[in-house]
C-alpha positions in Angstrom: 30.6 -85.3 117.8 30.5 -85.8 114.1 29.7 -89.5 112.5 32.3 -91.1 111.0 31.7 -90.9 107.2 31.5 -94.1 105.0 34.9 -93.6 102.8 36.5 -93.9 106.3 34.8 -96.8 107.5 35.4 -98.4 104.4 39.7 -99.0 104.7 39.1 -100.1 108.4 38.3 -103.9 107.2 37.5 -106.2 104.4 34.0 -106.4 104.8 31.6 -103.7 106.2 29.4 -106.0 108.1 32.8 -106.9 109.8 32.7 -102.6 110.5 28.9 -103.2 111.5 29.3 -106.0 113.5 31.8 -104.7 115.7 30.8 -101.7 116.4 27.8 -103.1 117.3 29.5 -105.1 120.6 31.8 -101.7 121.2 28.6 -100.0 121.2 26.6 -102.8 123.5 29.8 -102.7 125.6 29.6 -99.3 126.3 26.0 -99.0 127.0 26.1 -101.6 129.8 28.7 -99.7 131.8 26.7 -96.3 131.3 23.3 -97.9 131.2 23.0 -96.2 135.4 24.0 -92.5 133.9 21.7 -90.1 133.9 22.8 -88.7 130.1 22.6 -92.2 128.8 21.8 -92.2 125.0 22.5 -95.5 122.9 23.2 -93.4 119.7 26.3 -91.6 121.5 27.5 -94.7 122.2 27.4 -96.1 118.8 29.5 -92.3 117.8 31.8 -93.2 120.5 32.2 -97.1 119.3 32.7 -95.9 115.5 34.9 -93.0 116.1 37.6 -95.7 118.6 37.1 -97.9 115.5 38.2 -95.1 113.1 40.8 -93.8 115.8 42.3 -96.8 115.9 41.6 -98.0 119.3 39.4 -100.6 118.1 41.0 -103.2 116.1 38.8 -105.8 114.0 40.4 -109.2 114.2 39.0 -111.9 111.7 39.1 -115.4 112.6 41.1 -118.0 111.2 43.1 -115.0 109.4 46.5 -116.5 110.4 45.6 -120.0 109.0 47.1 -121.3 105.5 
């Protein structure tokens, strides 16, 4: 797998620690459902958790967006 590059990460959300942040908890998220498999490496899992975020499979909701 490739890494995502920055200019795409960038349009995903208004803030890159919001793009940090959750792929962060993808990541975590996937590591404790694989953590028992034998190829288990915590950097594939952060590729996987960036390129769902890029795919659009991940969506980044920000609290109290709906609010006026």
């Amino acid at each position: 797998m490739i890494p995502a590059s920055t200019k795409e990460l960038i349009n995903i959300a208004d803030s890159k620690y919001a793009v940090v942040v959750a792929t962060a908890k993808r990541a975590r998220a996937l590591s404790e459902k694989s953590k028992n498999n034998v190829d288990y490496r915590l950097s594939s899992m952060v590729t996987i958790a960036l390129d769902e975020l890029i795919s659009g499979r991940i969506v980044i909701q920000q609290p109290g967006a709906n609010k006026l």
